[in-house]
Every structure is written in structure tokens, then in C-alpha cells.
Phi, psi and omega in degrees: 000136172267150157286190210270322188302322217242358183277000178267330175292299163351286213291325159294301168329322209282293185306308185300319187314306166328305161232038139286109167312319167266178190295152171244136176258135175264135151259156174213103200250208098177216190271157181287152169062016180281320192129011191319302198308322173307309138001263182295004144283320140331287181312292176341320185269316164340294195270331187072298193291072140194173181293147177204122182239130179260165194284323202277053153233012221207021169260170203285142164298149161001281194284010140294342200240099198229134189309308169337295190269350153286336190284332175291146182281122197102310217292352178252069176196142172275089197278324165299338184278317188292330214249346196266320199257343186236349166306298191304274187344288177298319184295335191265008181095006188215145192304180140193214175226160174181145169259131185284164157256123189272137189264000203256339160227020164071044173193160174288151192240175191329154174259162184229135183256137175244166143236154180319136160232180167306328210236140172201099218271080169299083176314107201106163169318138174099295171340333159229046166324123142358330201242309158344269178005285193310322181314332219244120181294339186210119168255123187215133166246146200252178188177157176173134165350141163271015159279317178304301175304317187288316178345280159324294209311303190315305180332289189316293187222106170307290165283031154234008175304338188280320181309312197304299219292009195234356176216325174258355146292327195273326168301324199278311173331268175331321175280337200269351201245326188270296204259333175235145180232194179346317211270335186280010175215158164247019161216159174209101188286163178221081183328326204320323176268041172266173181263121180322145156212179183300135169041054160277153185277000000 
């Protein structure tokens, strides 16, 4: 079942797939703990036929994270690694490969292959980085209260809520005020009445 909240994005996915001929790339963007991940998990099981890729599979390596490019709004995100193995690919109608990076021992892991499908769901904070954006046929951004996001945080991971609020809120922020406005998604769900579950994004 979808919640309600999220049934006017279903309902656009729906329309566009119907009436593209070629594959549609979704971004799906907004604040941590908004719900992305749910979000694209739902649709999965909804839609069946697609793809579904994340960000968090796409941070910068060590030897990336250099002040220049942290400094930039986006820039702690491997956004060039997304738009070369998994945008380029899909646009052009075609599979590909590409390995995530795990952050949990600071290295890349086994690589994993997809093929084009109709539906092709890019996931996470980042998703309409300026260089990103243009790829993606339906722009949908998540939000929620920030009483509601620490709520989540908290929930989720506890001992890493002091990490969320002093450092990758404030990156999501600064990017979200430097690269995107009104114009940039076409849709902007607001979660706030979703119903707790397990593992929100």
C-alpha cells in the first residue's frame, strides 16, 4: 500500500513511464530522514520492472576529500562517478557497472551490474546536483520538519545523531540553498504525516 503522501509522485511515475518510449530516469532527492529510501522502495515493489540506485553508494573516496572540493556545495558526493557509470548508460539505453563505496570500511566494494529498465530510480541527498539533474525525467524532492528529521535520526541511528546534526545536515543544507530552488524538481512531497516504519531514509 502507498501512503497518501507519496501518491501524487506513484501517480506522476505512472504517467510519465506510459508515456515515454525510452527508459525514465527518476531523481529523487530531499533532506536525510525525509523518506527517500522508503520512498524508492515502495516504488520497487509497486513498479517491479526497475532499477533503483543510491547515493550512499557514490561517496567521495579518501583521496578526494580534499578542502577545494568540500568546500563546494555537492562536492562530498562522487557526482562524476553517477553521471559516467550509471546517467551516461541509461540515457543511452544501456546497462552497466559500476561498484559502490562503502563507508563503513572506507573502500570499494564487489562490482554490480544492471540493465536498462523502464523505470530507473536514482536515490538520495545530491540527486539534483547541477551536473546530475539534466539526466533525470521526473524531479521529485522529499522534506520534513526538523523536529520530525531528528525524530528519524534518532530513531535510526542514535550514535550518529550528533554526526547527522554538526555535519551532514549542514552539507545538505548549504547545497540544498546553493543549487536548488522552486524550479528545480517537480514535485515537493512533504512526509511529515507518514506513518513510522523501520528504516527511514
Amino acid at each position: 500500500m502507498i501512503p497518501a503522501c507519496f501518491s501524487p509522485a506513484v501517480q506522476a511515475i505512472e504517467t510519465i513511464v506510459a508515456q515515454r518510449k525510452g527508459p525514465v530516469i527518476v531523481a529523487v532527492d530531499g533532506r536525510c530522514a525525509s523518506g527517500k529510501s522508503t520512498f524508492a522502495e515502495l516504488c520497487g515493489k509497486f513498479f517491479r520492472n526497475c532499477n533503483i540506485f543510491h547515493m550512499d553508494d557514490f561517496f567521495l573516496p579518501p583521496e578526494m576529500r580534499i578542502p577545494e572540493r568540500l568546500e563546494v556545495p555537492g562536492g562530498n558526493v562522487h557526482y562524476e562517478r553517477v553521471e559516467r557509470e550509471i546517467l551516461l548508460p541509461l540515457s543511452q539505453g544501456k546497462g552497466g557497472v559500476y561498484r559502490p563505496f562503502d563507508c563503513s570500511v572506507v573502500e570499494f566494494g564487489s562490482e554490480k551490474s544492471f540493465e536498462v529498465k523502464p523505470l530507473n530510480i536514482l536515490e538520495g541527498s545530491y540527486t539534483l546536483h547541477p551536473v546530475l539533474a539534466p539526466y533525470s525525467h521526473l524531479k521529485i524532492f522529499l522534506t520534513c520538519s526538523p523536529a520530525l528529521q531528528r525524530k528519524r535520526l534518532e530513531r535510526r541511528s542514535p550514535e550518529k545523531l550528533h554526526q547527522f546534526e554538526t555535519r551532514w545536515i549542514p552539507l545538505e543544507e548549504a547545497y540544498f540553498e546553493a543549487c536548488l530552488g522552486p524550479k528545480s524538481y517537480d514535485l515537493m512531497i512533504k512526509t511529515d504525516v507518514l506513518e513510522e516504519v523501520e528504516n527511514h531514509d
